[in-house]
TORKEBA-936792 format. One record per residue: x, y, z of N, C-alpha, C, CB in turn; residue number from 1; residue in three letters. Coordinates in pm, whole numbers, m for minus. Each point is the difference from the previous one (the first is absolute). Last residue first. Glycine has a CB too. Layout:
BEGIN
SITE, X, Y, Z, X, Y, Z, X, Y, Z, X, Y, Z, NUM, ALA
...
# end
This chain:
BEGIN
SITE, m4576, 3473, m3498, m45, m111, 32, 78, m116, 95, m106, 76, m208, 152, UNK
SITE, 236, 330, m139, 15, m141, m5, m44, m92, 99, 160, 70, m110, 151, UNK
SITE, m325, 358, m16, 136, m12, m116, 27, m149, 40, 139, 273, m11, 150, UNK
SITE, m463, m38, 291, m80, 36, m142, 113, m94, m86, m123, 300, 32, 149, UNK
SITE, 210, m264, 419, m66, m129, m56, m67, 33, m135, m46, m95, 240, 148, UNK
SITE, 366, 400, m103, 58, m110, m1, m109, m129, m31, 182, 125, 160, 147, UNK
SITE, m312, 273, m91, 131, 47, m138, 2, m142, 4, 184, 250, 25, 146, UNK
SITE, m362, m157, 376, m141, 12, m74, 108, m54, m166, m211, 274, 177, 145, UNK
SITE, 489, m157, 186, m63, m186, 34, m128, 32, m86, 75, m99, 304, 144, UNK
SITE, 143, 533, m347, 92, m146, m14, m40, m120, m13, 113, 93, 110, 143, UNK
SITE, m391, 260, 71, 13, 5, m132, 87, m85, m19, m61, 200, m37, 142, UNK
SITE, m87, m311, 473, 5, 100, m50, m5, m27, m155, 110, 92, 209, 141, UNK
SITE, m422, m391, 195, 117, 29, m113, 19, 138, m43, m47, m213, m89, 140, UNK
SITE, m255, m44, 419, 130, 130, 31, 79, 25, m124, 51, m73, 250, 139, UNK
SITE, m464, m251, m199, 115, m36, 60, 80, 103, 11, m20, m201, m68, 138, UNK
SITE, m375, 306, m46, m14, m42, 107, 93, m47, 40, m171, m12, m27, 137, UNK
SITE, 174, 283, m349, m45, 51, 114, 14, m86, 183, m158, 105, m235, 136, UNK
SITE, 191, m297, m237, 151, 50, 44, m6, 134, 135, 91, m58, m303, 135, UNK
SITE, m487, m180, 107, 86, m98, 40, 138, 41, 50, m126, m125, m154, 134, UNK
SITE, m192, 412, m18, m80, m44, 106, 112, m76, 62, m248, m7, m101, 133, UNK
SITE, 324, 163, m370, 44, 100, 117, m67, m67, 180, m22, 251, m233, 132, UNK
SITE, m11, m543, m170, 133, m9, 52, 15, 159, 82, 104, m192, m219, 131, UNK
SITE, m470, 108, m6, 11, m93, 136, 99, m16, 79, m117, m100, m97, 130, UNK
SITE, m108, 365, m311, 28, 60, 105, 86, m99, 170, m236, 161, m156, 129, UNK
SITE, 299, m157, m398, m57, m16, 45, 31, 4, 134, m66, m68, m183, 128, UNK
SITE, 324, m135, m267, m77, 128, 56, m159, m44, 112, 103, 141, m280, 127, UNK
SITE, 374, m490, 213, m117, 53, m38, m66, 138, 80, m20, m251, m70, 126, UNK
SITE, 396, 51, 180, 18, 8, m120, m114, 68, m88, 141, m189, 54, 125, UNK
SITE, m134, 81, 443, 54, 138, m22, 25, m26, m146, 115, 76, 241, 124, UNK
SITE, m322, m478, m119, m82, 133, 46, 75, 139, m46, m89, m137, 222, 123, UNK
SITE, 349, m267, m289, m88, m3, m80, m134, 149, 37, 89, m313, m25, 122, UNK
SITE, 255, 213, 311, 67, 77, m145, m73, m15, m101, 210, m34, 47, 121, UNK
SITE, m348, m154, 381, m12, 101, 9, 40, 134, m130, 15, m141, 239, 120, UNK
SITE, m25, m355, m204, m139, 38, m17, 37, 161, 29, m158, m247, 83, 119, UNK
SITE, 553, 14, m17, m19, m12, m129, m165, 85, m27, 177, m258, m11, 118, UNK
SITE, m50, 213, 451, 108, 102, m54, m17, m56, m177, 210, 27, 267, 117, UNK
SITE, m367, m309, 99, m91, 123, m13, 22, 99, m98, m23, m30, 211, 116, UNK
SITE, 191, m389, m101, m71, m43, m59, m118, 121, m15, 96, m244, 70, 115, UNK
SITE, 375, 221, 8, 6, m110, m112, m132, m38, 1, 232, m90, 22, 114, UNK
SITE, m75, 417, 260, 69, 19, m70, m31, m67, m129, 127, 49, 182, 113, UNK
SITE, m313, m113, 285, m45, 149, m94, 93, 7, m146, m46, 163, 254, 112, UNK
SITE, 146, m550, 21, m152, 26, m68, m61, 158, m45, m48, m213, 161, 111, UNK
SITE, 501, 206, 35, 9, m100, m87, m86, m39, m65, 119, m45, 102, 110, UNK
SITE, m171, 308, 311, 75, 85, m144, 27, m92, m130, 143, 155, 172, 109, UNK
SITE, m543, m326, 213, 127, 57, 6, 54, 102, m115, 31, m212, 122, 108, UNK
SITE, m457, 290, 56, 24, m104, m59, 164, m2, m8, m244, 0, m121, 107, UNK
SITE, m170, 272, 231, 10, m116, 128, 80, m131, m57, m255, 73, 114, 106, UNK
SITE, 144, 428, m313, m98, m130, m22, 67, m85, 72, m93, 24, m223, 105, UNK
SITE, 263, 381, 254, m125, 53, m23, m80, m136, 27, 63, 210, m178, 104, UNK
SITE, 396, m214, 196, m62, 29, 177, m113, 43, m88, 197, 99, 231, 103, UNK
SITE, 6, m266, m615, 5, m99, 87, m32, 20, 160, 153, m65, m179, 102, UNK
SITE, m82, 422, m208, m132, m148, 11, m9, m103, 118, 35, m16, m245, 101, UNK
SITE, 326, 324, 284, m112, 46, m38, m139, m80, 5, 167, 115, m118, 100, UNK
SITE, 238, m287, 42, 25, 66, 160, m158, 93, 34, 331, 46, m36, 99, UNK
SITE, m179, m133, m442, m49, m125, 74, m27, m25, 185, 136, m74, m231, 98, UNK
SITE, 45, 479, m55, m133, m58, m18, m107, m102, 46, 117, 76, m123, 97, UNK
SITE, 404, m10, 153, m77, 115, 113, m199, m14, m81, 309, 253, 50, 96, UNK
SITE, 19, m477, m280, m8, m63, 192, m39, 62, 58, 147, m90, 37, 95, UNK
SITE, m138, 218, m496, m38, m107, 30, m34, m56, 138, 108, 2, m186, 94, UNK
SITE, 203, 362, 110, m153, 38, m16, m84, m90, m18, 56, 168, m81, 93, UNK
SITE, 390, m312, 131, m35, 67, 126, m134, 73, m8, 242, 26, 46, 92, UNK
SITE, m60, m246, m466, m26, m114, 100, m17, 93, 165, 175, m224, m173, 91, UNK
SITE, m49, 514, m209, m114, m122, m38, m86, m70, 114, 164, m57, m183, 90, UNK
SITE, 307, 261, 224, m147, 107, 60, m88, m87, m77, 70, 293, 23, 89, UNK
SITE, 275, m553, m91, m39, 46, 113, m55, 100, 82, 106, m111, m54, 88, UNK
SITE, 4, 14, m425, m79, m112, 79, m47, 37, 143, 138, m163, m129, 87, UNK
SITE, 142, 480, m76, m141, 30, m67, m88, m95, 71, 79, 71, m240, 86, UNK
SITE, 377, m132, 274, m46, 119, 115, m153, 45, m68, 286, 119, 75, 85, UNK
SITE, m42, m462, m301, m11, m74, 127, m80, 129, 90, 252, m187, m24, 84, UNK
SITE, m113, 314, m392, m160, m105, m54, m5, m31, 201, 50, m203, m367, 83, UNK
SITE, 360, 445, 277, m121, 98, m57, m159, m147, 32, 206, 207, m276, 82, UNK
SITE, 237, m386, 294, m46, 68, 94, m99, 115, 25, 178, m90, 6, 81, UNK
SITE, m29, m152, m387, m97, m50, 54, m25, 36, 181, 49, m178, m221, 80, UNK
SITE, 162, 419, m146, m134, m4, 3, m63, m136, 104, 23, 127, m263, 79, UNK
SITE, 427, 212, 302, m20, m136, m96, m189, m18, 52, 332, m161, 12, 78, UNK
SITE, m69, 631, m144, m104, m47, 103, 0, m187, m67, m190, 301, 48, 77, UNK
SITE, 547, m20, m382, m147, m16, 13, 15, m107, 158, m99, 19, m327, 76, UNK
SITE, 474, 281, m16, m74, m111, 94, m122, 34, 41, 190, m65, 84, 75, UNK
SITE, 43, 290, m529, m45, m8, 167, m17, m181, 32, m174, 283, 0, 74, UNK
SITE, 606, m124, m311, m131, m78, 6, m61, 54, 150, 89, m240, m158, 73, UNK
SITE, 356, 346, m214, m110, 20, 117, m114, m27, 4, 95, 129, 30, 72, UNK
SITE, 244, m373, m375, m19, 151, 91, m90, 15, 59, 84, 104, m117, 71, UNK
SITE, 291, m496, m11, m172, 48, m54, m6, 178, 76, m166, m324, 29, 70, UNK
SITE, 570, m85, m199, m40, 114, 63, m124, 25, m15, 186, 76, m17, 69, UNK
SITE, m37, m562, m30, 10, 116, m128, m12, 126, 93, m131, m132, m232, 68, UNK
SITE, 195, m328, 441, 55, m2, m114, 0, 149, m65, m69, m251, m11, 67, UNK
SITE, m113, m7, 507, 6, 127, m107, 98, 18, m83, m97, 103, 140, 66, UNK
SITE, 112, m383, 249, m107, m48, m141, 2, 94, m73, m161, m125, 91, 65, UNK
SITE, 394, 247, 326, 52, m109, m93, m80, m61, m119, 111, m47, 199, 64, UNK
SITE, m344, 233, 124, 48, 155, m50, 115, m93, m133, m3, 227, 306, 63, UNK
SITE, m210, m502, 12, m124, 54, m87, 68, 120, m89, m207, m54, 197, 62, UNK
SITE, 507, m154, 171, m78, m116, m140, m78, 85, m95, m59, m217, 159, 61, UNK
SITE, 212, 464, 173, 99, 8, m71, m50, m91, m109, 176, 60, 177, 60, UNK
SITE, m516, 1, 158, 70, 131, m34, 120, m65, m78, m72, 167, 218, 59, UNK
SITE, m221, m467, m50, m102, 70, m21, 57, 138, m29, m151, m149, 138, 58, UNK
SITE, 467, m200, m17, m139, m73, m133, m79, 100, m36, m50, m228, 95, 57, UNK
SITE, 376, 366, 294, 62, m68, m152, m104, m65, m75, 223, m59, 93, 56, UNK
SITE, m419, 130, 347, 77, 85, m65, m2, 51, m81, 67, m67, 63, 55, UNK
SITE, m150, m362, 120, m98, 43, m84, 53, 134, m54, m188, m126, 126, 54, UNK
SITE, 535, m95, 41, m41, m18, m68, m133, 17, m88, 165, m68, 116, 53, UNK
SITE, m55, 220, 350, 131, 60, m124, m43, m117, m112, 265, 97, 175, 52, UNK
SITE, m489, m243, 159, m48, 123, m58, 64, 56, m63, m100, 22, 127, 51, UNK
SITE, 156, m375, 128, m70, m15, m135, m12, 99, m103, m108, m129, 124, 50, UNK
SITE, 258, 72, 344, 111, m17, m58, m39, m20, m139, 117, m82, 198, 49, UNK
SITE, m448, 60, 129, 7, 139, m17, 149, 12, m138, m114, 70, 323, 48, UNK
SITE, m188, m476, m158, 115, m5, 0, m7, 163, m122, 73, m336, 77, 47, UNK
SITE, m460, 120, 107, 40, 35, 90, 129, 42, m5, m152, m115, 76, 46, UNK
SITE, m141, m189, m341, 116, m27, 88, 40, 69, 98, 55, m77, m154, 45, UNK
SITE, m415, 240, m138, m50, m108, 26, 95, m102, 106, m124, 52, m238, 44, UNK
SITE, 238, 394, 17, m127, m11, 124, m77, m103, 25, m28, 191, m39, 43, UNK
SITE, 441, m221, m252, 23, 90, 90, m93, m27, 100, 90, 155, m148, 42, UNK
SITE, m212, m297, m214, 57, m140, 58, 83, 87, 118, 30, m202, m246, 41, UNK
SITE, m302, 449, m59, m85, m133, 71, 109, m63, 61, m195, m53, m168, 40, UNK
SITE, 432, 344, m109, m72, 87, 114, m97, m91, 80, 6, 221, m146, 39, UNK
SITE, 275, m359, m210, 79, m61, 128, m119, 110, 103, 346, m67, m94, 38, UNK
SITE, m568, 22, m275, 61, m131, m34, 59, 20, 149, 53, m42, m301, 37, UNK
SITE, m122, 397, 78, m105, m31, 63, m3, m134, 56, m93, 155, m132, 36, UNK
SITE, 461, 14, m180, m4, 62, 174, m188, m5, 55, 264, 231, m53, 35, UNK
SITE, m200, m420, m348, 134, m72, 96, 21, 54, 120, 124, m41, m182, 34, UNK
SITE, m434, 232, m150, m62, m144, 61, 87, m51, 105, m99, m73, m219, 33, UNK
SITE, 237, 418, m30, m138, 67, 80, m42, m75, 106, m89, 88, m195, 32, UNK
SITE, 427, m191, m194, 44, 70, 110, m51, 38, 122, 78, 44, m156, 31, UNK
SITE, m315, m200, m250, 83, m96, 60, 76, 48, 141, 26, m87, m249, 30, UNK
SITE, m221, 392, m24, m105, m51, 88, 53, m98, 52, m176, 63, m105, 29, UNK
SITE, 420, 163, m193, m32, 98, 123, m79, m70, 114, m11, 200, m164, 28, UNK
SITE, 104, m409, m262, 114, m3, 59, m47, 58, 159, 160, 29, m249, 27, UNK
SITE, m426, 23, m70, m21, m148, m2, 141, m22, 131, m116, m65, m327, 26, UNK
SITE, 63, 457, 100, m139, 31, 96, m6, m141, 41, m155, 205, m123, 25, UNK
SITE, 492, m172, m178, 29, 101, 104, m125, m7, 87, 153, 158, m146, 24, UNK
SITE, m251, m363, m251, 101, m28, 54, 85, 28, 103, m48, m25, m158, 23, UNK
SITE, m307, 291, m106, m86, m180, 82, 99, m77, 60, m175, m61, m189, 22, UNK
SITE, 217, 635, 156, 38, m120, m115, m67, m141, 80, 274, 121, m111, 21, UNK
SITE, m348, 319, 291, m77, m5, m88, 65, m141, m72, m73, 280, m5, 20, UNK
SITE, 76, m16, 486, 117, m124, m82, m120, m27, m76, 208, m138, 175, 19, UNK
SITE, m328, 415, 134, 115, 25, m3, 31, m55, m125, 37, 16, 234, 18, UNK
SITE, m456, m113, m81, 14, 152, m61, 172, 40, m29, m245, 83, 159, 17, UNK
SITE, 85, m549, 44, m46, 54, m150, 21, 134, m62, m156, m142, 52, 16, UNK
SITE, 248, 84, 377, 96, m89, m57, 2, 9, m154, m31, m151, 199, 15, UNK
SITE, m205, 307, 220, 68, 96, m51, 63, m86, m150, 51, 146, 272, 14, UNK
SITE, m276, m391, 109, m127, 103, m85, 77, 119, m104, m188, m9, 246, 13, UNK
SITE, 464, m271, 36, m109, m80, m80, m47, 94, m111, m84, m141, 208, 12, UNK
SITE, 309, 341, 124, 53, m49, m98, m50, m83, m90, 128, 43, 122, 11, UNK
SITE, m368, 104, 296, 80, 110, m126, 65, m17, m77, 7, 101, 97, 10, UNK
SITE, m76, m456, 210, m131, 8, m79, 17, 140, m89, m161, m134, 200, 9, UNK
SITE, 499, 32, 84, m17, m163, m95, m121, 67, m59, 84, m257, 158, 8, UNK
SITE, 13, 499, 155, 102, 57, m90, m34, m96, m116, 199, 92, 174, 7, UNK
SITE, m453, m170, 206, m44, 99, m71, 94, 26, m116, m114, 84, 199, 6, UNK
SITE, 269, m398, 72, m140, m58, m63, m41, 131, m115, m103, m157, 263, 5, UNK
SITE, 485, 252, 73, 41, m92, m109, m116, m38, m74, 187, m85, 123, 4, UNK
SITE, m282, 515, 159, 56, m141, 21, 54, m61, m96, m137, m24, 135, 3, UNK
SITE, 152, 558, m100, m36, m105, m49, 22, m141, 88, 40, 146, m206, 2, UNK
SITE, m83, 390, 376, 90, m107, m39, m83, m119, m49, 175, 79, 167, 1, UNK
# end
């Protein structure tokens, strides 16, 4: 089951592909906005009695914009939940690096992060044997080796 946010963000991301005219896609989004509009003020008030109106904005408003028939359209994964679940294996092989450095060298995770973890993507960027010694000694697997070769 969908939350209301997620449904808000499949539609987003769907919007352009549906509704090819600039007028209808202008309309659709207005509609988009209005029930995003009472959805903050729902979970921001607390006043659930909101919600039959986000509803109506995000299903009859948006369907009401549509002027011409279109035909079948895929939908599409909204991406930025794609980018947020990428960030966050990013940022957990990061922390698990730094967790790393940081019981090897006597330092917190915050100084390993901002003053070890750059010199090190410079070592794994470059050829050469040091970075097997270095990823020997702190534990790194292939992932945390991938990762400081790419972004350090």
């Amino acid at each position: 089951m969908l939350d209301h946010e997620t449904l808000m963000l499949w539609i987003d991301e769907n919007l352009p592909r549906q509704y090819t005219d600039p007028e209808e896609l202008a309309r659709a989004y207005y509609y988009l906005a209005r029930a995003d509009v009472f959805l903050g003020r729902m979970n921001r008030r607390q006043k659930w009695e909101l919600l039959k109106y986000v509803i109506d904005f995000m299903t009859a408003g948006i369907a009401m914009a549509k002027i011409h028939p279109y035909r079948f359209t895929k939908y599409g994964f909204p991406q930025k939940i794609l980018l947020l679940a990428r960030a966050k294996g990013m940022r957990a092989v990061r922390e698990s690096i730094c967790e790393k450095i940081a019981a090897k060298c006597h330092l917190s995770k915050r100084k390993a992060s901002t003053e070890i973890m750059p010199f090190l993507h410079v070592i794994f960027e470059a050829p050469g044997l040091a970075k097997r010694d270095i990823s020997r000694w702190l534990g790194l697997d292939e992932s945390m080796e991938e990762f400081l070769k790419k972004h350090g």
